[in-house]
Every structure is written in C-alpha cells, then in structure tokens.
N, C-alpha and C positions, 0 to 999 in steps of 0.2 A: 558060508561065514559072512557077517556082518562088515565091514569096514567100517568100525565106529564113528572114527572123525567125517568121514562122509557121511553119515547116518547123521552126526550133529549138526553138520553143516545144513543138509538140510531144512533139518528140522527149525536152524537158526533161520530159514529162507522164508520157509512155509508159517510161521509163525510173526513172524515180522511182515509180509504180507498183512495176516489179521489187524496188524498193530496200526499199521499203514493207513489202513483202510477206513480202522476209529478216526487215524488221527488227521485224512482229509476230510472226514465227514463232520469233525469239529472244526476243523478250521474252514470249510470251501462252503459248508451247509447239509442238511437234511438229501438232496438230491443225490447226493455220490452215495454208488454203490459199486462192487464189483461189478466190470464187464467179462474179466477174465485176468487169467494167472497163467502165470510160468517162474519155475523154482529149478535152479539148478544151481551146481556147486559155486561158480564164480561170481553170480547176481540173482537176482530174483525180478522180476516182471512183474508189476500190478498195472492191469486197466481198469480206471476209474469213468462213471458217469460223469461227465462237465461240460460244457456249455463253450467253455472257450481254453486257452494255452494258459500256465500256471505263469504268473510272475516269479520273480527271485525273493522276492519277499516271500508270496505263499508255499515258495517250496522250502526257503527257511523254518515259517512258521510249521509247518507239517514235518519237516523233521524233529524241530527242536520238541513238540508235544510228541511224538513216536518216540522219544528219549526220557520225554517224563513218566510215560506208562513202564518205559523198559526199568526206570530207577527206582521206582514204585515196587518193585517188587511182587506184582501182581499172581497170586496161587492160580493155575490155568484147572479150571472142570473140566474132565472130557468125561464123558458118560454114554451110552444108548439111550435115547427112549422111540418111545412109540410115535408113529408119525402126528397121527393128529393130535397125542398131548402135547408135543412139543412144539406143533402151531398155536396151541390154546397157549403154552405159558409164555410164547418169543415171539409170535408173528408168521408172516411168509417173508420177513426181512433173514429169519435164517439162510435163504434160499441166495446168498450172495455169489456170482457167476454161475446160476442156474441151479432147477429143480433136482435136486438128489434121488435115485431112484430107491427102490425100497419101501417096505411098510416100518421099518426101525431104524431109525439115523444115528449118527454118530454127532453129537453134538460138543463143541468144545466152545467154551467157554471162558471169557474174562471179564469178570467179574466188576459190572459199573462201567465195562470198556465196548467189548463185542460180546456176541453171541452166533454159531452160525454152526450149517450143516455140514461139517467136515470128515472126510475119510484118511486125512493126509497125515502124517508123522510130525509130531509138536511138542514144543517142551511143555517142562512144567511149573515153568514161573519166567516172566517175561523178564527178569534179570539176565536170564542165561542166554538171552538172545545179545547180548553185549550192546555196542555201540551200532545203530543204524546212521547210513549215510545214504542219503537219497545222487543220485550220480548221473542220473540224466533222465530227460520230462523233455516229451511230445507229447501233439495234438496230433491223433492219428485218423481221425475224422470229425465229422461235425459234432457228434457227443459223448466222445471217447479220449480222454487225456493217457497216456503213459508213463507211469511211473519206472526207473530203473532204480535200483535199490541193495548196497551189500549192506550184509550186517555180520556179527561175529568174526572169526578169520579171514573171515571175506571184506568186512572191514579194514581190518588191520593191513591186509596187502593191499589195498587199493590207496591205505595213508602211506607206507613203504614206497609204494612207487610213486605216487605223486610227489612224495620227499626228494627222490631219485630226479626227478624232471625238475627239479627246483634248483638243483645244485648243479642240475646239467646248464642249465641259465645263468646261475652266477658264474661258471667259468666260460661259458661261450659269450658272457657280454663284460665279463671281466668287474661285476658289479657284487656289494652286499645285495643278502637277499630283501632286505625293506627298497630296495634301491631297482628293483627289478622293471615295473611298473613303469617309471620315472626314465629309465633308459630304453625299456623299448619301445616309448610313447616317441 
C-alpha cells in the first residue's frame, strides 16, 4: 500500500529540487548545475556548482524566483524518450547529478523552466509543490554550495515551529515580538 501523504510529500521534495535548480541557475548564472540530491520527508538537499558561499541576499533571490515558478502554475511533461533524441532536442544539460543509465530516459520537464533526465516521483503542476523555503546554505567544498530546502507540509511545519520559538522569546525576555531583536541586542 501507498502512504499517500508520504508519496506527496515527496514528490513536493523531488520536484522543488527541479524548481531550485532553475531558480539558482537564474539568479547565481549559466554555471550551476546539479552536484547532487537528497529528498526525504522533512527536507530536501540540493547540491549546486558555485564557486563561492551564497549571500542572504542570493538565497532570498533564489527563493523568492522558486515561488514565482511555483505561482505560475507550470503543467510538468514527463514522458520517455529515446536516449539520443532526447540529447538532440535538450542537450547533455539533461544529465543534472549525473549520466542516467539506459537507452530510454525518463524525461520531465517544465516547460520554459527545466528540463532533465529524471526517474524520481513528481508532480504535475509546480502549484502543488506549495510554498518553498530555502532553511539552510553551505559551502561544502571548493565548487559545491548546499542548499537545504522544505516545501509543501514540510513547509508549513518548519513556519509552526519557527512561530513556536518566537513566542518562546517573547515570554523568556518578557518583550513584543517586533521588540525581540532590540532586547536581545
């Protein structure tokens, strides 16, 4: 049997990965590409190609464009094709965190956004990945950045409890929460 909401959850992981991946490659440059991934229910893991540590700014910027593709409403293609048609109409840029084995790939696709050689479980419209929050960025060698990343419920409990530690500060410093800042400086 399936666990649905796990199966979604996923899929909200693995797919926001994709989304991620557009959207440091708009905002950081042509250079980033997948190093590698990991998806699991509570976060997701992208490592990207870069050169140096993200500012707070470019991890702003790369969220807030991972939200405009998600609002977008983007229809996701996944289809099979043949290995080397699908080099002649994409590239070897399909090949993000490495060569896919096979003569028939699984290609999924968004359209104007990514395109790449995927086996993994994905929605099908970047909508339903909900709200991405990028949650934490190292530089885990010389050209390797890491992204940490919830999206969907995994989202939304990561705002729950960050809410949670927020009110645990106003009553442990006895302040409003715009006031928090300000007192523990």
């Amino acid at each position: 049997m399936i666990d649905k909401d796990r199966r979604l959850q996923l899929a909200q992981h693995h797919t926001t990965a994709h989304i991620l991946n557009a959207a440091a490659r708009n905002v950081l440059g042509n250079h980033v590409n997948q190093a590698s991934a990991h998806k699991d229910i509570d976060k997701g893991r992208l490592d990207i190609t870069h050169f140096k540590s993200l500012s707070d700014e470019e991890v702003k910027q790369i969220e807030d464009e991972a939200n405009l593709i998600v609002k977008r409403g983007i229809t996701m293609k996944k289809r099979f094709m043949e290995r080397g048609k699908a080099e002649k109409e994409f590239g070897v840029g399909i090949y993000q965190g490495g060569v896919v084995p096979g003569k028939e790939l699984r290609i999924v696709e968004i359209p104007g956004v990514d395109v790449e050689a995927c086996g993994g479980t994905h929605l099908d419209n970047t909508r339903e990945a909900g709200e991405i929050r990028i949650i934490k960025t190292s530089k885990i060698s010389d050209s390797i950045v890491r992204i940490e990343y919830v999206s969907g419920k995994a989202a939304l409990q990561a705002d729950k409890g960050e809410q949670e530690e927020i009110m645990k500060l106003v009553q442990l410093l006895g302040v409003e929460k715009e006031m928090i800042p300000g007192r523990a400086q």
